[in-house]
C-alpha positions in Angstrom: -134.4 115.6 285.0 -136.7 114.4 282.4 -140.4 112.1 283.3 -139.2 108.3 282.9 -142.8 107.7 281.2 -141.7 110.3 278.7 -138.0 108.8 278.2 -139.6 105.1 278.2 -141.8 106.4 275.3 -139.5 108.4 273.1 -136.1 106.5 273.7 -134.6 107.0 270.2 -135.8 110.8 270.3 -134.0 111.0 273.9 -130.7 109.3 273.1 -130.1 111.1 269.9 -130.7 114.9 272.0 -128.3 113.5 274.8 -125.8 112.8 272.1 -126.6 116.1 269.8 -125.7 117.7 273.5 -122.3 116.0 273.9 -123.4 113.9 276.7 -122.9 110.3 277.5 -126.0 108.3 278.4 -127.6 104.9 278.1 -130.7 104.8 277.1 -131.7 101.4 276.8 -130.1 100.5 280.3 -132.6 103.0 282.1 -135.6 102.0 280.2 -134.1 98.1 281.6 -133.5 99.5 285.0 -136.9 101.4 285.3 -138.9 98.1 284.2 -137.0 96.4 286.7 -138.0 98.8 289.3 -141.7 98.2 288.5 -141.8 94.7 288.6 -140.1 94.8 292.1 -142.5 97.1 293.3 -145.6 94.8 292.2 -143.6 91.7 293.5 -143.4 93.4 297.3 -147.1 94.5 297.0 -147.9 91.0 296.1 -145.7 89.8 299.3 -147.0 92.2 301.3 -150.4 91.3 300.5 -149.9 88.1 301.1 -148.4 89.1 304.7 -151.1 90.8 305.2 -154.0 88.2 304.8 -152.2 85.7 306.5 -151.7 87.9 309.7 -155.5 88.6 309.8 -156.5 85.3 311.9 -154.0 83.6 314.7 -151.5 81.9 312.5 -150.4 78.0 313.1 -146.7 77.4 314.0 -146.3 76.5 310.3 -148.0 79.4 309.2 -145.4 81.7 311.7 -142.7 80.4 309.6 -144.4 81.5 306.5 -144.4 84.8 307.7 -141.1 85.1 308.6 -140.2 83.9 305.6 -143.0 86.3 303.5 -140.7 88.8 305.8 -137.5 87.9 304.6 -138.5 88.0 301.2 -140.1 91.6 301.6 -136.9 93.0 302.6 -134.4 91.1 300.1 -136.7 92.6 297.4 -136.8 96.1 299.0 -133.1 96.3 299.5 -133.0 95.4 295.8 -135.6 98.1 294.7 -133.3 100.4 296.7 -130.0 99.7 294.8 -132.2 99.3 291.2 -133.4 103.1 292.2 -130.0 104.4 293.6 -128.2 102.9 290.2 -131.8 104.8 288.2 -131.8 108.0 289.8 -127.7 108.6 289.4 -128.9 107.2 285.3 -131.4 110.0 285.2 -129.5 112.9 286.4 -127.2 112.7 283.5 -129.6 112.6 280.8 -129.9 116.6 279.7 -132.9 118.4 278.8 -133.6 118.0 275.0 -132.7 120.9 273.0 -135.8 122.3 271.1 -136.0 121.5 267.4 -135.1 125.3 266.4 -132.0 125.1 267.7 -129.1 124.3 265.3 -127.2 121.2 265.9 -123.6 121.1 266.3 -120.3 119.3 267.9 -119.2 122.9 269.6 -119.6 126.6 269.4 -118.3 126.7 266.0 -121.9 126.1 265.5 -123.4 129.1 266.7 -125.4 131.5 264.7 -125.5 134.9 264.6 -128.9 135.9 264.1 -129.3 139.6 265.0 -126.5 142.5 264.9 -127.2 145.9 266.4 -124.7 149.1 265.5 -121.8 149.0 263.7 -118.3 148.2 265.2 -116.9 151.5 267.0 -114.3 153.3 264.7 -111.5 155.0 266.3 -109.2 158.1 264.5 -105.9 156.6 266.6 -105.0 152.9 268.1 -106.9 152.0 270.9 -105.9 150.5 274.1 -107.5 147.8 275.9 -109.2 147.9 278.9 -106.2 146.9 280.8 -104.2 149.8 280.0 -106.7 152.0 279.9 -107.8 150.6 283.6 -104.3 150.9 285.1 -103.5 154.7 283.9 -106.9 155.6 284.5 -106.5 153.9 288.1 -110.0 152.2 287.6 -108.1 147.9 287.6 -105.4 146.2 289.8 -104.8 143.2 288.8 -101.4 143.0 290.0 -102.6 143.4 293.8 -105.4 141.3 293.2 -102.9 138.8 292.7 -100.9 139.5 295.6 -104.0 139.3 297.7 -105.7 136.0 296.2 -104.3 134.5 293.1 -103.9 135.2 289.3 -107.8 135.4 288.0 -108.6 138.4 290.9 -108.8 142.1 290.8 -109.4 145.4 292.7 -111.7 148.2 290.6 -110.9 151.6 292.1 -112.1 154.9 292.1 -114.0 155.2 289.0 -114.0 151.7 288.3 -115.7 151.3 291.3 -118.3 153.4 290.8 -119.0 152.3 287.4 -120.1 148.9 289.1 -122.3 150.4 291.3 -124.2 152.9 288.7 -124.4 149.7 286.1 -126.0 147.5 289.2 -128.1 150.7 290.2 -129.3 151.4 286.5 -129.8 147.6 285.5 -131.9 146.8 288.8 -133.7 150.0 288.5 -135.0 148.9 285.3 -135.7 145.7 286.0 -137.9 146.7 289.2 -139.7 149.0 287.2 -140.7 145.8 284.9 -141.8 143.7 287.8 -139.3 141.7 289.1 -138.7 141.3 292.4 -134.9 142.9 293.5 -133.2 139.7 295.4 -129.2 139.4 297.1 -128.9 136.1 296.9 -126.9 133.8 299.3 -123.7 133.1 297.6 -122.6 129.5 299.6 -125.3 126.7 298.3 -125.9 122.9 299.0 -125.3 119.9 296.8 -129.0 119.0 296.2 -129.6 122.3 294.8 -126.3 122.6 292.6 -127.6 119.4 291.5 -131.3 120.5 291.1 -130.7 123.3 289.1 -128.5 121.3 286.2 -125.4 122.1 286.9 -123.5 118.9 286.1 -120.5 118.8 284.0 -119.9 116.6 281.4 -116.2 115.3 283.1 -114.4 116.4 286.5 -111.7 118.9 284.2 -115.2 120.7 282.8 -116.3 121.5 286.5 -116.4 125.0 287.4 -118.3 125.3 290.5 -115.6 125.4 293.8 -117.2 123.2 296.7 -115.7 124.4 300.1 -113.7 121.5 302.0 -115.5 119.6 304.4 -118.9 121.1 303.8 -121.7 120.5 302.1 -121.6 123.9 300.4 -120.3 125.3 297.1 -119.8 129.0 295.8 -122.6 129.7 293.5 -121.6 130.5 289.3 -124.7 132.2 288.7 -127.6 134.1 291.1 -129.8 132.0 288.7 -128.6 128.3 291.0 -130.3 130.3 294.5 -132.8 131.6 292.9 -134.4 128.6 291.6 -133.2 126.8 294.5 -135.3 128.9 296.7 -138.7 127.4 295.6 -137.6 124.3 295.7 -140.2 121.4 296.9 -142.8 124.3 296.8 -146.3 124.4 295.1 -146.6 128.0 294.2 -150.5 129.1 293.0 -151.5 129.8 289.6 -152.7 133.4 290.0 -149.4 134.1 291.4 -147.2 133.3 288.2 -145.5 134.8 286.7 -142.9 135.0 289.4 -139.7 137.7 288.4 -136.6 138.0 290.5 -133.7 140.1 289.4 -130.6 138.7 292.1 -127.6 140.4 292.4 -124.6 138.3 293.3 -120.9 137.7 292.9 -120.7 134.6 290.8 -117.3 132.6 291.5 -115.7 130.3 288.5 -112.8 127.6 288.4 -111.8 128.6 284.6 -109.2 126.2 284.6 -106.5 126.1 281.2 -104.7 128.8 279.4 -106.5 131.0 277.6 -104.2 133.5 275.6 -103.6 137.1 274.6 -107.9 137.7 274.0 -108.8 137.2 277.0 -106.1 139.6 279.0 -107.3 141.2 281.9 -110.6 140.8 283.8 -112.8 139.2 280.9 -112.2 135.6 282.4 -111.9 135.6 285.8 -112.5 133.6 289.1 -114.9 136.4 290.9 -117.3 138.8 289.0 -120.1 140.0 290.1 -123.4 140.1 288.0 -127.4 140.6 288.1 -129.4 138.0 287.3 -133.1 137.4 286.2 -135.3 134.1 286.7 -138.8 133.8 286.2 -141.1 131.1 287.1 -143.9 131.1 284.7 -146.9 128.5 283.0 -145.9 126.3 280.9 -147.4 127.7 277.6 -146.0 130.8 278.6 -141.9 130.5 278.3 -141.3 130.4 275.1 -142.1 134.0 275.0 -140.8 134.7 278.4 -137.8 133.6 277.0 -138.0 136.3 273.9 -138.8 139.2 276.2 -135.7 138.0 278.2 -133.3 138.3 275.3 -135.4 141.7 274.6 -134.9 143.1 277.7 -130.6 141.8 277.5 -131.0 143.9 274.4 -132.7 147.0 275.5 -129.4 147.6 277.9 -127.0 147.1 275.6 -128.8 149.6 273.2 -129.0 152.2 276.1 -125.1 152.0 276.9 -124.8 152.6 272.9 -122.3 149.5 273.0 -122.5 147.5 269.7 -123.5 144.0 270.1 -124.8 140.9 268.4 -127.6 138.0 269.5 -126.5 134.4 268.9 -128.4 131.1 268.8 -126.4 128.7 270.7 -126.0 125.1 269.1 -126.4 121.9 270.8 -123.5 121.1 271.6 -122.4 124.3 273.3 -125.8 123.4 275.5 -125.3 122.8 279.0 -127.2 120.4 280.7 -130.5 122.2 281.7 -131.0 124.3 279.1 -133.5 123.8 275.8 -132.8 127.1 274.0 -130.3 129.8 274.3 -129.2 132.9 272.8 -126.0 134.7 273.7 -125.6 138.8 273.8 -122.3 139.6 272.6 -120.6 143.4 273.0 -117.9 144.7 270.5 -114.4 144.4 272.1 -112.2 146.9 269.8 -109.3 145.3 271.4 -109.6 142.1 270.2 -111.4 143.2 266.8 -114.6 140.9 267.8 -117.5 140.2 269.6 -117.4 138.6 273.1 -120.5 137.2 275.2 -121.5 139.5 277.9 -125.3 138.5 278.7 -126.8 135.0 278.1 -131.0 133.8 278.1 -131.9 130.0 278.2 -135.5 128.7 278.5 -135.5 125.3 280.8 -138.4 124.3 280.2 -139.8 122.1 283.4 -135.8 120.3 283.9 -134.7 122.1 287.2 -138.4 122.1 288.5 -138.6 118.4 288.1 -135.3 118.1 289.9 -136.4 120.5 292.7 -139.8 119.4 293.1 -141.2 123.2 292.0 -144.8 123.3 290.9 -147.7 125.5 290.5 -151.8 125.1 291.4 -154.7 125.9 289.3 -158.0 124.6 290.2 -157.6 121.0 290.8 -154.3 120.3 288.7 -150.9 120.4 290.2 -148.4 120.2 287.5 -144.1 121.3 287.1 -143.8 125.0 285.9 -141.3 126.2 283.8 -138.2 128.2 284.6 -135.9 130.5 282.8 -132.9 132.7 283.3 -131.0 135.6 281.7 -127.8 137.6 282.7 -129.2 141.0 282.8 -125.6 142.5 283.3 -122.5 141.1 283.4 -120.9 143.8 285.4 -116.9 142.9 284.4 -117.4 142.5 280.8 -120.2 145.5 280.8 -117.0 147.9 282.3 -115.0 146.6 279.3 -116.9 147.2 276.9 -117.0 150.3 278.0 -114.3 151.5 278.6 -113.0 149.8 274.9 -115.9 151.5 273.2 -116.0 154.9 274.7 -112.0 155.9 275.2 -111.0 158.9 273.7 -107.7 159.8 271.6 -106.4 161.7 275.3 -106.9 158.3 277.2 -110.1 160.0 279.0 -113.3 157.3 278.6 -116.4 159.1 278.3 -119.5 157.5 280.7 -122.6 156.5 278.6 -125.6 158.5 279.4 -127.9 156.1 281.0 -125.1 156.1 284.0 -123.7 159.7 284.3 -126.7 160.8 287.0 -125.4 157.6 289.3 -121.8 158.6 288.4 -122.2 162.7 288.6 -119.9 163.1 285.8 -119.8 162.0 282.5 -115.9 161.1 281.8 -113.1 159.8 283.2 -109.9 161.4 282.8 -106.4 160.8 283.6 -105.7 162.3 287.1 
């Protein structure tokens, strides 16, 4: 949520980032509603005033009616205010954070930019399968019973596979502890006011991904990042304190409604994955690095599996809501001859705290901090870009260094 003063006072500047976003808002019509809103309020201080002085001494009969009246009028107006607010708040919750002026503007993600490419795409001396087949003869992915069990978009990982989830989750947390952040399993059920708070608000009903459980007011969480920030929500946190680092390991749960196609086979878009997930609640003055040592750290993985990858700068208009800035990781897939995102960063700037009420203390001042979150592993994706990038010409897949001590081998071979 953006500061009304701020909107009231850069209204061209704020309509133009909503639209270079792709969303739909009205300016003008909560600039009208907000002045509204103010003059009610001074009109019920003025009644109420007035109230008040004439309750001071014993009022005449006449004066008793005047009252009642001064009474009548104080609630009309309030029950007014209420509505104008109602009608303002619902206004202000679709107006997205502006995107900063560095990033490029766009319709959609044909406006991405590559702006970093590490390694050179993995070069093979025979044709190389994709993870699917080399998950199913390795016995490592079931998709077929994970669609018996739950529905088309689910999985099992076996054996190896299984393992490999549990050595990249070990490894990825293990270096993220050993950079101060704070190890965190999240809850994976949360409320409306903190789907909400944290930005996640689609642009129409078909781009909604988030699956609310019937009858409750509780949905299955798409990122760690949602709990959290949620978890500091209406808190004042102190100064000396901040930064704040939590890496939160989850399973992350997506609608992905539509068709896809042939590239996206197998598990790389799915309705379940499990991933880890760092936040950091930092000053102000301080994110715009944070958010550079975010996409460092996204990087420093990727170079230690030896998986190729690139670093996009996301456009505007493949912006969600909350975000200012992102940059996308994206991992070699020799399958599909291309790169496909398998970590993200985005700086929020003070958005979701202003929506959850999150600030920080130093000295005297109490002012909104700044949040920001990155995918520090993927773990679906991470396994096929692994098993694409290190298969071998027998159908064996070697294990990258960094993980053979949590695996206690390094390859996996046909049994």
């Amino acid at each position: 949520m953006l500061d009304l003063k701020f909107i009231r006072e850069n209204q061209d500047l704020v309509q133009k980032k909503a639209e270079e976003k792709g969303f739909s808002v009205d300016v003008k019509k909560i600039v009208a509603l907000d002045e509204q809103r103010r003059k009610l309020l001074q009109e019920i201080e003025n009644l109420r005033s007035q109230r008040n002085q004439k309750s001071k001494t014993k009022p005449t009969d006449a004066e008793i009616t005047k009252l009642r009246r001064l009474g009548d009028d104080i609630k009309n107006s309030e029950a007014g205010l209420a509505k104008i607010e109602k009608e303002l708040e619902d206004l202000l919750q679709g107006v997205p954070n502006p995107a900063f002026d560095d990033v490029p503007v766009a319709k959609d993600e044909s406006g991405n930019q590559v702006i970093k490419k590490w390694g050179e795409p993995t070069k093979f001396s025979f044709t190389p399968q994709d993870h699917v087949s080399l998950g199913e003869k390795l016995g490592l992915i079931d998709i077929e019973r994970g669609t018996k069990v739950s529905q088309s978009g689910f999985y099992f990982l076996k054996n190896e596979g299984a393992l490999l989830e549990l050595a990249l989750i070990n490894y990825v947390m293990g270096k993220l502890v050993k950079k101060g952040f704070v190890p965190v399993i999240t809850p994976e059920l949360v409320n409306e006011k903190i789907i909400g708070g944290t930005g996640y608000k689609a642009r129409s009903e078909k781009e909604r991904q988030i699956y609310k459980i019937e009858g409750e007011d509780l949905h299955l969480i798409a990122t760690a990042e949602i709990t959290l920030v949620g978890q500091h929500a209406n808190e004042i946190l102190e100064a000396k304190n901040l930064p704040l680092r939590y890496a939160g390991f989850s399973s992350c749960f997506r609608v992905e409604r539509g068709s896809y196609g042939k590239d996206v086979r197998g598990i790389i878009r799915v309705h379940e994955f499990d991933k880890v997930e760092m936040v950091i609640f930092c000053k102000p003055e301080e994110s715009k690095n944070f958010h550079e040592e975010f996409l460092a750290i996204e990087e420093e993985i990727f170079q230690e599996l030896q998986i190729p990858y690139h670093v996009v700068l996301i456009c505007s208009g493949d912006l969600g809501s909350a975000a200012a800035k992102k940059y996308d990781v994206e991992a070699w897939i020799p399958s599909q001859n291309k790169y496909r995102e398998v970590t993200s960063t985005s700086n929020t700037t003070d958005f979701q705290a202003r929506r959850l009420n999150i600030k920080y203390k130093e000295k005297n001042l109490t002012e909104l901090l700044h949040t920001l979150n990155g995918t520090a592993c993927a773990i679906g994706r991470t396994i096929i870009a692994i098993l694409e990038n290190y298969q071998q010409k027998d159908g064996s897949v070697l294990i990258p260094g960094v993980l053979q001590s949590f695996m206690g081998k390094d390859k996996i071979e046909l049994k």
